[in-house]
N, C-alpha and C positions, 0 to 999 in steps of 0.2 A: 287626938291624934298627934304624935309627934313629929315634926320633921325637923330638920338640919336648920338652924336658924342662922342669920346672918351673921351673928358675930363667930361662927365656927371656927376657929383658926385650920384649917384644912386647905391645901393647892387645889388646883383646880384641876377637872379632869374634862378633857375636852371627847364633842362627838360628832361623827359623822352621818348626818342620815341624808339618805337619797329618795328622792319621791318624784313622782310628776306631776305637777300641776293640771287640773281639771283643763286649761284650755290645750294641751299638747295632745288632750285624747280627744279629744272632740273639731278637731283637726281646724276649726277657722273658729271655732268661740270667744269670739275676742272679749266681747261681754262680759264672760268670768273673770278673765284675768284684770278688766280694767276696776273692774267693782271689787275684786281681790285686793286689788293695790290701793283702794280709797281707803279702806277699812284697814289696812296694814298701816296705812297714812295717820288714822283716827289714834292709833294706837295699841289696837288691839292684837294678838300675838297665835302662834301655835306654840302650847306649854307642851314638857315632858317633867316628866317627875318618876324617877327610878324608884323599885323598891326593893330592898336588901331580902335578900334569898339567906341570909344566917341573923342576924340581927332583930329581933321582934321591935314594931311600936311602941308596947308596952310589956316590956320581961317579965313586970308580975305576974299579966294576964293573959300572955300568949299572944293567941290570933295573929294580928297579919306585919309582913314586917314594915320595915320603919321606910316612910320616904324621904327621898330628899325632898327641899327647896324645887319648888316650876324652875325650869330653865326652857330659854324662851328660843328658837327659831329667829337664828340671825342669817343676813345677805340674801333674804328674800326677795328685797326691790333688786339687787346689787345684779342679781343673777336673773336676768333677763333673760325667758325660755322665746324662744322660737316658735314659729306657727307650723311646728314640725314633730311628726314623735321623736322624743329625748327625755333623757335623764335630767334632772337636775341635784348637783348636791348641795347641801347647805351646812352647815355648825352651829353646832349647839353646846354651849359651855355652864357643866356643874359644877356648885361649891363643894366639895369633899370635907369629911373628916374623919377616916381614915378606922379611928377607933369608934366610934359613934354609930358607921355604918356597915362596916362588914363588905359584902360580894353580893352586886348588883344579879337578881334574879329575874326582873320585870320592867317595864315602865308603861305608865299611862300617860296618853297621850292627850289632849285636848285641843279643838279645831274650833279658833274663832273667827275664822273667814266667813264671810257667807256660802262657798261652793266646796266639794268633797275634792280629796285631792289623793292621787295614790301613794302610801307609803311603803315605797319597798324596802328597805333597812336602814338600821339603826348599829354603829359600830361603835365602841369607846374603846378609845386608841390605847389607854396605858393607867389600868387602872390599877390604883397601887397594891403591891404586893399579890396583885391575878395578872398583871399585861391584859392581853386584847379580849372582851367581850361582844359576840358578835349577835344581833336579834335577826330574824327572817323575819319579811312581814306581811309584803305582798301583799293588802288590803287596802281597801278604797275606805276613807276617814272622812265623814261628814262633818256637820257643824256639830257641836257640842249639844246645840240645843235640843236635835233629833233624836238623842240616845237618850233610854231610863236609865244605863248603866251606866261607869264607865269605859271605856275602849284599853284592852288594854295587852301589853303582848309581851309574850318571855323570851327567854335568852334560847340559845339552842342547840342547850343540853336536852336530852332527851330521858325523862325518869317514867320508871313504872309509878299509879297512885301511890303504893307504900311506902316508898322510898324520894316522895317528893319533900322538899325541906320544906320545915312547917309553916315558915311563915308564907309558904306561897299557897298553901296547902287550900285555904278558903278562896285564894284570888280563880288559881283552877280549878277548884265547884262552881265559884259562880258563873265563871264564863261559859261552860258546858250548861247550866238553868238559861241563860243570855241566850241562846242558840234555840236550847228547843224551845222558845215562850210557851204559849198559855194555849195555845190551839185556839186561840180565835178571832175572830175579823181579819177586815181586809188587808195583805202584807204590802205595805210600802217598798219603795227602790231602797231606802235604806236603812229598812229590817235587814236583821242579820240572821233572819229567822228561817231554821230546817224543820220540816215537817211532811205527814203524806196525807196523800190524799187518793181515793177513786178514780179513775177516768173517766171520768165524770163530764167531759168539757170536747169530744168530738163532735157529739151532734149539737144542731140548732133547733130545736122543735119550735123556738117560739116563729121562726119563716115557715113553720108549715109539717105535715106530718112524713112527707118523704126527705128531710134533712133529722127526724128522731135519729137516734143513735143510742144501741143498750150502752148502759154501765158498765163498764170491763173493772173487775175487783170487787170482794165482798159478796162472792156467792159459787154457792157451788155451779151453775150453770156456765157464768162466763168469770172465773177466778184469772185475778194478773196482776203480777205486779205492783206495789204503788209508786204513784208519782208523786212531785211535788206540789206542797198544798199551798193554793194563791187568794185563798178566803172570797175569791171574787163571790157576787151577786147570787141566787139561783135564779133560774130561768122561768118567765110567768106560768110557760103551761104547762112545767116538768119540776117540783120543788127540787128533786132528787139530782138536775143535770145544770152545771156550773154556768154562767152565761158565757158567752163568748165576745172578746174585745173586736174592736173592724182590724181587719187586714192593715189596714196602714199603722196602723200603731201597734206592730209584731214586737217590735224593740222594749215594748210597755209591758210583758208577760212578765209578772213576779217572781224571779229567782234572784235568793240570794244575790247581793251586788259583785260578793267576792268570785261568784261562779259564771260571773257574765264575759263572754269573751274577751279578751285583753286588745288595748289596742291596735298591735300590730297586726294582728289576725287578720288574712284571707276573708274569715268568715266572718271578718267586720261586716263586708262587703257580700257578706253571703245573706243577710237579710235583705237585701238591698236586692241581689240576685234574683230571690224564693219572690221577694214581692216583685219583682220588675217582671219575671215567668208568668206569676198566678194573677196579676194588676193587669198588665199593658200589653204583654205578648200575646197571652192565650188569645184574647177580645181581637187582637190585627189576624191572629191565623186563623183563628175561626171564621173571620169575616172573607179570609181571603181566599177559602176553600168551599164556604159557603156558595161563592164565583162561579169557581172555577170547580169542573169533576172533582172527586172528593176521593182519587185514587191516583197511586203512581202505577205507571202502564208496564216498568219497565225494572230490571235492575240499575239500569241507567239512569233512570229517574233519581232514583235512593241515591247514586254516588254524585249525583249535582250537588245535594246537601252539604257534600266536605267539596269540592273540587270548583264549584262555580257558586253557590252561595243560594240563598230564599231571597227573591226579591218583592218586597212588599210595594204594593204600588203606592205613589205618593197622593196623600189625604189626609181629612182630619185625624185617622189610626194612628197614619205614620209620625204627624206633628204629636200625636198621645205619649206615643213613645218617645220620643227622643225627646219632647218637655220635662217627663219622669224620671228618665234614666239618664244619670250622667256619660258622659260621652267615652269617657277612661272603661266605663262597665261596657260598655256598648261593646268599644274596641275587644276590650279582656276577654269577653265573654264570648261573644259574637262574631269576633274577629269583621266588625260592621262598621260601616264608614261613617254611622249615622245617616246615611242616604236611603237607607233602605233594604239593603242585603246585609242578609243574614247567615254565616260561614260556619260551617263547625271542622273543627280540625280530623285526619282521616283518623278512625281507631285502629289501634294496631292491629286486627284482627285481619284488615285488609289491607295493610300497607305493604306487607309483600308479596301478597298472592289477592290478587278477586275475589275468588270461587273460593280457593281450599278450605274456607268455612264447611261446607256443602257435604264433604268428603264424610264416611261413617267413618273413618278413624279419628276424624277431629270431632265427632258429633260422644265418642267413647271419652277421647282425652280430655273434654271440657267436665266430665263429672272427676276427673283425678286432678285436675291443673288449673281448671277454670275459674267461674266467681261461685259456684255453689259447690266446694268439691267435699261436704260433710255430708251428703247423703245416699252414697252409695253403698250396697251391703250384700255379704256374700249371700247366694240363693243356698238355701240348709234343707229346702223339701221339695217338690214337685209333683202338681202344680201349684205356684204361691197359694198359699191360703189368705182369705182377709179377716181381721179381728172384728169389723164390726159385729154388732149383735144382730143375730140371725132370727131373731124375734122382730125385730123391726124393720129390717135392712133385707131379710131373704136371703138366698145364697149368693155371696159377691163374691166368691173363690175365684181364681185365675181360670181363663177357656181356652189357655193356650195350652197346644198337644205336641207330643213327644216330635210326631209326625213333621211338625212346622218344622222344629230348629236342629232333629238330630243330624242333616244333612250337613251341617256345616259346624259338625264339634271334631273335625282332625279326626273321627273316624272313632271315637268316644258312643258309647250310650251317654243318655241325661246323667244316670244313676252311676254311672265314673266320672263323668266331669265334675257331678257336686263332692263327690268324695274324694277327688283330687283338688278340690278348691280350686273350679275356673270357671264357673258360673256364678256371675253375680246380677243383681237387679236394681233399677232406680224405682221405687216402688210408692209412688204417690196417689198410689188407688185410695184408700183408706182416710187418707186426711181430706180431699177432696170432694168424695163421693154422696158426703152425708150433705152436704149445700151446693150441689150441683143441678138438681132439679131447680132450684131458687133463683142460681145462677143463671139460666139456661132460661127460664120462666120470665122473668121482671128485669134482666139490666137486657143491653143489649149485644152483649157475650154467646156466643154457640160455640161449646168445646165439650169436653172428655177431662173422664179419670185415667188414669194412664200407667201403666206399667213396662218396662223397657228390660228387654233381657238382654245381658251380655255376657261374650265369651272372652276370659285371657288366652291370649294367645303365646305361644312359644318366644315370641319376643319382645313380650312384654303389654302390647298393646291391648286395646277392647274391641272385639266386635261384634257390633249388633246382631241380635238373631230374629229377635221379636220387639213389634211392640203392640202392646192391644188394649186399645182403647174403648172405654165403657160409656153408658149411658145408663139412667135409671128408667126401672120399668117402666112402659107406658101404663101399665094398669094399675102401677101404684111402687111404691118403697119395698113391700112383704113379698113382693114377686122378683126382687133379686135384680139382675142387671139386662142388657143387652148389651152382650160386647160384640169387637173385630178385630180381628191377629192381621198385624202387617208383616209382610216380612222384606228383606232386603232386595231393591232389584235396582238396576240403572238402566233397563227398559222401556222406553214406549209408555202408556198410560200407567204400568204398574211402580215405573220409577217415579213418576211425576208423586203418587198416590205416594209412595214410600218418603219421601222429601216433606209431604205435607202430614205423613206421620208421624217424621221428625219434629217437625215444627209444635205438632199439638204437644207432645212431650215436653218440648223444652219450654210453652207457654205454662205447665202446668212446674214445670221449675223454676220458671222468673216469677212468678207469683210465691210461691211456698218460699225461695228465697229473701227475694225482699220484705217479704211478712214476718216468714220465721227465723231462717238463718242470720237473715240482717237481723231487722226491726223486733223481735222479742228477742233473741238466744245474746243480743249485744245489747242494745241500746236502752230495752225496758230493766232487762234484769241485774241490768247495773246499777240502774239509779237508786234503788232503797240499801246498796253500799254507800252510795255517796251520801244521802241522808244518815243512817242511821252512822257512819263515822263522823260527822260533822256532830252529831245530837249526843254522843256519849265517851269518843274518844278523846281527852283533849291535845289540843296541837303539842304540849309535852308527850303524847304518849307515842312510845319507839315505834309503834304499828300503826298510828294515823300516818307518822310520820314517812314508812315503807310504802302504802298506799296512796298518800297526795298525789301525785303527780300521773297515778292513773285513773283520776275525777274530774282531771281538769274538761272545763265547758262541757262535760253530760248534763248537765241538769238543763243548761242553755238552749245548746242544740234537740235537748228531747221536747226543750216548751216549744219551740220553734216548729218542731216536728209535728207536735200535737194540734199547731196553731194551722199550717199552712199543708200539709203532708197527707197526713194519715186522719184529716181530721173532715166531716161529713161534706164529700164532692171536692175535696183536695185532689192535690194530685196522685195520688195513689188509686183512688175510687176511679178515678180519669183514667188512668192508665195500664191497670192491672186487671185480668179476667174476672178476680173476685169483685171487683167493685164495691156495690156499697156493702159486700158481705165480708170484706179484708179483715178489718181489726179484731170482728166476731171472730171470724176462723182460729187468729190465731190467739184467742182465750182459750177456744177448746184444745188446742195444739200444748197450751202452756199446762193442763192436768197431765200433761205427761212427762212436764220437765222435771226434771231430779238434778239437785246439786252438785253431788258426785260425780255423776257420768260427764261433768261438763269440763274434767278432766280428759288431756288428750288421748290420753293410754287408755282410760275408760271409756270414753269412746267410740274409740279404734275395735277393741274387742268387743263390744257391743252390738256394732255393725256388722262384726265379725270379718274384717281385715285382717287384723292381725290376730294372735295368740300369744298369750302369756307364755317367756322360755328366757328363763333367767340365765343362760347362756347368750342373749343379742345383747347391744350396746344399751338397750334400753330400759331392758324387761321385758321389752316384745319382741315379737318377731310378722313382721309384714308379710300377708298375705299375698299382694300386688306389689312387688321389689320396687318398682316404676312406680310410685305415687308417690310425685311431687309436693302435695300439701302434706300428706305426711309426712315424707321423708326430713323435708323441711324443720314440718312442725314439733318433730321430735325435739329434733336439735337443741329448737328453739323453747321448747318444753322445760327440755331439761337444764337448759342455762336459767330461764327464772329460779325453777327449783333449787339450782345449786345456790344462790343467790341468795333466795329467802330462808335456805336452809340456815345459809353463813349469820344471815341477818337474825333471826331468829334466837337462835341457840345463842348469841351474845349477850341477849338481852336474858333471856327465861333460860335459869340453867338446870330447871326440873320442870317434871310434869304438875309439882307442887304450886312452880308460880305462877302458873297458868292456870290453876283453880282459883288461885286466893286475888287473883288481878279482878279489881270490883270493876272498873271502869271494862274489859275485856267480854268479861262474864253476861255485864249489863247490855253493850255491843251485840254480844251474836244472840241474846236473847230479844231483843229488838229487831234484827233483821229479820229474824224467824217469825216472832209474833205478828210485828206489826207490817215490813220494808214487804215479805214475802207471806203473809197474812194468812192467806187463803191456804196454804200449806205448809201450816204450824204443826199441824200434826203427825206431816209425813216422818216414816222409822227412819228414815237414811239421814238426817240431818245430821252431818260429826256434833258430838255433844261440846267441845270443845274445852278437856279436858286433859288433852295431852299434847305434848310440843308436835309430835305428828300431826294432830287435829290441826292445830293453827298454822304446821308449814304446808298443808298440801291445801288450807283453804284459801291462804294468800294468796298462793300459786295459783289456785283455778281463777280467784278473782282478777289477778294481774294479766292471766293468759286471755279470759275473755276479753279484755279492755283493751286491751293492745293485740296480740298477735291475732285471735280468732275474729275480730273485728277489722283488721287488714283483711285477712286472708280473704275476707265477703264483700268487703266494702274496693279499694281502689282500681281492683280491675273492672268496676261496673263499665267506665266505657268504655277500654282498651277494647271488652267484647261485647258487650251491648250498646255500644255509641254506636254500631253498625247494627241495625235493630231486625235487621232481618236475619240474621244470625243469632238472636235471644229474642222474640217476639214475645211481648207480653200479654195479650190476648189474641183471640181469632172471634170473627166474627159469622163466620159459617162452620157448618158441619161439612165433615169430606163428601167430595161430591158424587151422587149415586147414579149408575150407570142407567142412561134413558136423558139425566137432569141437560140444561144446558151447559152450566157448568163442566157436566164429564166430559160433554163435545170439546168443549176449551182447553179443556186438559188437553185436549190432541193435539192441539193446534199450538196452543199460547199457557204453556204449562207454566211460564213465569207469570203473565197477569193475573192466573188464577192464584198461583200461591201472593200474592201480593194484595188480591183485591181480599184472600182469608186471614192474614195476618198484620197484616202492617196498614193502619189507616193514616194517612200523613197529620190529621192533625196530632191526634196524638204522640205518634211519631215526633215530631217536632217538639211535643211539650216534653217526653221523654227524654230524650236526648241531650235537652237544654238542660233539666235536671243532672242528669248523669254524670254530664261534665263539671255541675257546682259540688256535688257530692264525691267525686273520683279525685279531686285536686286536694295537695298538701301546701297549707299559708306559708308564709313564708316566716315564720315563728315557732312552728310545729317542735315539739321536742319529740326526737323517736325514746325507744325502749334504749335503755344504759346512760338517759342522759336527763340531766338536771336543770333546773333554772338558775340554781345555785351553788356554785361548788363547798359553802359553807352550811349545809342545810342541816348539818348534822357535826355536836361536837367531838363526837367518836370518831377514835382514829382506826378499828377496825371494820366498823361496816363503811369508811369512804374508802378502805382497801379492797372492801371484799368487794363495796360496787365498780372498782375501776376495774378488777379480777372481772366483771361479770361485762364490762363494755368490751374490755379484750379479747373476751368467749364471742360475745357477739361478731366482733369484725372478722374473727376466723371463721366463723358460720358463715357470713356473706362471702366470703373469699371463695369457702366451700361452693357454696350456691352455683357463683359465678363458673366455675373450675367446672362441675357436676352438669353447667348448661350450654359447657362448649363441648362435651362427649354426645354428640347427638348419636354416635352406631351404639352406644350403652342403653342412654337415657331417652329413648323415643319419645315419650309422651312430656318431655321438658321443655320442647317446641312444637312439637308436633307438623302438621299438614301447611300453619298456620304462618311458622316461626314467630311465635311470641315465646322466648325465653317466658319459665315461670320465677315471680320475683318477687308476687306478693309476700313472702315472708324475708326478704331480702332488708335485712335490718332500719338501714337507714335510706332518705331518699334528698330528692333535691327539691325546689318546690315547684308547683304546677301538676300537670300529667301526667304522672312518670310510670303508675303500673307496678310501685315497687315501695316498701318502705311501710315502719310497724311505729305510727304514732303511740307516744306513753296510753293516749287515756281513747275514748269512743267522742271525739270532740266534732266531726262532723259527719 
């Protein structure tokens, strides 16, 4: 190998790299840094060594190009970092020779410290006859000793494979081999290694046979997604199920080092949180409710929670907690003196009205405005029909009659309402129904399958007509349902009865939510993007490059999920109706996803909201003019689009070079194959053959990561931090007239809806959660914004992306403009006055109920 030898007569060309030292992220590690600086003392150094992007090694024989000379990491001691997150920069100075080398395309780097240290770039000021070259790096760089490879990172230019200059041509094969290793054994913190795996790693069997937990992926019964694969152990009395690490060592779950939160994050402090919740809180409320009645009597109880605080009596509990959790978390979280009370901030749901939750206009507006506003769809027949198979299942058709609801359609039959399109329905019979006997049977849950009719009305609004709630045979599954039609009253026992009809609906919505609209339709079906782009596109290629920024911490946040969450008697199973039947459910929920539709315009028509009419702004045309997550999501829609369209079409200027793109090609055959596995063979998958193909698949991927993942995710507390307003289970069935119950009804309609839906502890675990998952760090990047303003050396797509941040701010502008006409836009605040915001671009950090993070990061 050649390189640049000392006698070169060439000037020198100097560099700037910026990195942070391992103690700056680990906030008091003083230990790294002083054992940093013995071994800096010893003599030993962090090299760089450029390699020429025109210039080969050896020009007879091709292969890789020529490096320079190590150049060494100077004012390392000089530059004394703080026990603070910062920057530090340093210099670094090459021998040059001008004709011998050519134009710097790479540099490898090499770390002889003992501890990893972050490098975020590498600049060379003026290098001759090119001026400034600038590297992105943003990677955590271990000791030398760790790697089989070398480390090694390019300039940032962006080239399709075929057009990469040769001599780098082998440096980016091998790094993409570096990336996916070898599929086996256990991954170290610093593997740099993408891969999938099963889901394999919810349950515990080896504690016992009610922590089992199926396999979600690799079969047709529960097919999903993959995750990332951490080669841990298998478990003694399951070969097939991953073991599981203890709770305290959450931070120890193998992902990639590059994909682990960054320091500044919130969500540093967000392991710290999930475990301070699942560790030390649950064990003090459990005990403390254990005590004390294990109900709140009152609505006035509920509003103690934000207004006067949980006071935990003082004991060994309360010393547990506040030994574990540091005091700043306590404060943040808790808004807790560490004395013992425990505060949560009011959600806006109630912050200017009490009640107006309560109201059927606001119980219509929460499926177009709220946190689940993607499942409402226009009613096409009458009465609903259900798909399940009537071999197994018996008739579960809808039982509700003309009779119930034609009194209140403005003087309409059924059969003109549906053909004037102004009946629609929240229809969660169907996904429910088939594991509600189970539910009902083994946790300790009593609820309903649910169906909710609704009418538009002349001003836009929804009002309820029906809702009718199911139960499976008692004689069995093949004998079909037992339902009951509620319909609306504010009456005496039938109001009370109509209120906790509401209730069971929207219990059978915060579940299907958080499982599916959250937790699969975002969080799962992103991640084998983030894999299978890290495994085949390399950091040269123009479309890793478009999609980085909306990967950042999924892979993190989903191990965390998997670890503490959604994983056997997490909080999820704790908290949610489905219990331990959650993640099952939504495998079988996932045989019905399809790639396409997860487009918004797809969708939308799907649902049947809107209709296709190449005369509206969109290509559509809305069915409900008043629907805010649509009207929104358009907007927002079609600014990605325009976006990736600009982006796109720069780089691939036929449908040609999107065939012949190996590394492209190899990508979405990956995702298909392996990332989304189980349905490899579905017909809809774009073959990804034409520039269309890859601008509208971008687009779906960007929009889930960002905007569709707002839209579900930050108003969790705004409306459900007040939990009797989103209840996520009930623990009785409505009460039958004779029961005592019904008696109570008469009397104390509030204890009863209180003693069916809202149990305080969970409640409490609830809440806590909502609040860690509803907040933005205070490092978050939204949608139109970068970590880097040099991240790309094209001067057209940093145009076309600042084109697409200025789309954006006028869309928020819109937003805000749109949610001061409250006589136009009823359902924009509705009963409630919660302005809708969620897709309101950018946000501030903490609470805010508003603002579209780049990627699915918490």
């Amino acid at each position: 190998m050649h390189a640049i030898t000392e006698k070169d007569d060439g000037k020198k060309v100097k560099g700037k790299v910026l990195l942070m030292k391992k103690n700056v992220l680990d906030f008091t590690d003083i230990k790294a840094a002083v054992v940093d600086e013995v071994v800096e003392l010893l003599g030993n150094k962090v090299s760089f060594q450029l390699i020429s992007s025109s210039v080969f090694d050896d020009p007879e024989n091709g292969s890789e190009g020529r490096r320079s000379n190590p150049a060494y990491l100077e004012n390392w001691l000089t530059n004394i970092t703080p026990i603070i997150a910062g920057e530090s920069t340093f210099s670094v100075t090459f021998d040059w020779d001008r004709n011998e080398f050519g134009v710097p395309g790479a540099f490898i780097i090499k770390n002889f410290h003992l501890n990893e240290f972050f490098l975020k770039s590498l600049t060379l000021e003026d290098v001759p006859n090119h001026g400034k070259i600038h590297f992105v790096c943003n990677s955590w760089v271990y000791p030398a000793s760790k790697y089989k490879s070398d480390r090694i990172f390019f300039a940032n230019q962006a080239y399709l494979p075929g057009e990469t200059p040769e001599p780098l041509q082998k440096h980016r094969e091998n790094e993409l081999v570096t990336l996916r290793g070898d599929g086996a054994g256990k991954l170290e913190e610093w593997d740099r290694i993408y891969d999938y795996a099963y889901y394999n790693d919810l349950g515990d069997p080896d504690k016992g046979e009610e922590y089992a937990r199926p396999v979600l992926g690799g079969s047709s019964e529960y097919p999903y997604p993959r995750r990332g694969r951490t080669g841990r152990e298998p478990t003694k009395t399951d070969p097939n199920c991953e073991s599981r690490i203890p709770l305290f060592m959450s931070l120890d779950i193998y992902v990639p080092r590059d994909e682990r939160f960054g320091h500044l994050k919130m969500s540093d402090f967000l392991t710290v949180y999930l475990k301070s919740i699942v560790q030390s809180l649950l064990p003090a409320f459990k005990a403390l409710f254990d005590n004390t009645p294990n109900e709140f009597d009152s609505f006035e109880d509920v509003l103690k929670l934000y207004e006067g605080g949980v006071k935990l009596p003082e004991g060994p509990l309360l010393k547990a907690i506040t030994d574990s959790i540091p005091l700043e978390i306590l404060k943040d979280i808790f808004h807790s003196d560490g004395e013992g009370l425990f505060k949560f901030p009011i959600p806006q749901v109630i912050q200017e009205d009490k009640t107006a939750w309560r109201m059927d206009e606001e119980f219509g507006r929460e499926m177009l405005a709220g946190i689940n506003p993607v499942l409402i769809t226009r009613l096409q027949e009458f009465p609903p029909k259900s798909n399940l198979d009537p071999n197994i299942y018996g008739n579960q058709n809808s039982t509700i009659t003309r009779e119930q609801i034609e009194d209140k359609l403005d003087g309409l039959t059924v059969d003109e309402a549906i053909k004037a399109n102004m009946l629609f329905i929240l229809n969660l019979h169907d996904i429910v129904m088939p594991y509600l006997r189970r539910i009902n049977t083994t946790t300790n849950t009593e609820t309903y399958a649910s169906r909710t009719l609704l009418f538009l009305q002349d001003n836009g609004t929804l009002k309820p007509l029906a809702i009718e709630l199911s139960l499976p045979h008692p004689d069995g599954d093949q004998f079909g349902t037992v339902s009951k039609v509620y319909t609306p009253s504010d009456q005496g026992v039938e109001g009370s009865m109509w209120q906790l009809a509401k209730a069971y609906a929207v219990v059978n919505d915060s579940g299907i939510h958080e499982l599916i609209s959250h937790w699969l339709n975002t969080h799962a079906v992103i991640e084998p993007f983030v894999i299978a782009t890290n495994r085949q596109l390399s950091v040269l290629h123009p479309i890793h490059k478009l999609l980085l920024p909306h990967f950042r911490d999924t892979m993190n946040i989903n191990a965390l999920g998997r670890h503490q969450l959604i994983n056997c008697a997490g909080t999820v199973e704790l908290t949610f109706f489905t219990a331990k039947y959650s993640m099952e459910m939504s495998a079988v929920v996932y045989k019905d996803w399809i790639f396409p539709d997860q487009a918004l315009p797809a969708d939308l028509i799907k649902r049947g909201v809107a209709v296709e009419d190449s005369s509206s702004p969109h290509g559509i045309r809305l069915l409900i003019q008043d629907y805010p997550y649509a009207v929104d999501g358009l907007e927002i829609w079609s600014a990605i689009k325009s976006w990736v369209t600009e982006y796109c079409n720069f780089y691939y200027k036929s449908d040609d070079t999107i065939q012949k793109d190996s590394e492209l090609q190899a990508w979405w055959k990956e995702l298909r194959e392996e990332g989304h596995g189980d349905k490899k063979d579905e017909p809809w998958w774009p073959k990804m053959q034409t520039r269309q193909e890859l601008i509208e698949s971008c687009t779906i991927t960007i929009w889930i990561a960002s905007a569709l993942h707002a839209a579900v995710n930050f108003g969790q507390y705004p409306y459900a931090g007040y939990l009797v307003n989103r209840p996520s289970l009930t623990r009785m069935f409505m009460p039958e007239p004779g029961s005592p119950e019904y008696e109570e009804l008469k009397t104390n309609p509030d204890k009863v809806f209180l003693k069916t839906t809202v149990p305080p502890l969970q409640t409490l675990l609830e809440i806590s959660l909502l609040k860690v998952l509803s907040r933005h760090g205070s490092d978050t990047l939204y949608l139109g914004q970068r970590d880097s303003p040099e991240w790309t050396k094209d001067q057209e797509p940093l145009l076309a992306f600042e084109r697409f941040g200025k789309k954006l701010s006028d869309i928020g502008n819109q937003i805000l403009q749109m949610n001061g006409d409250h006589k136009k836009w009823k359902n924009r605040s509705g009963p409630v006055k919660v302005p809708y915001t969620s897709l309101f671009p950018t946000s501030e950090e903490g609470l805010t109920g508003k603002g579209i993070p780049n990627s699915v990061s918490i």
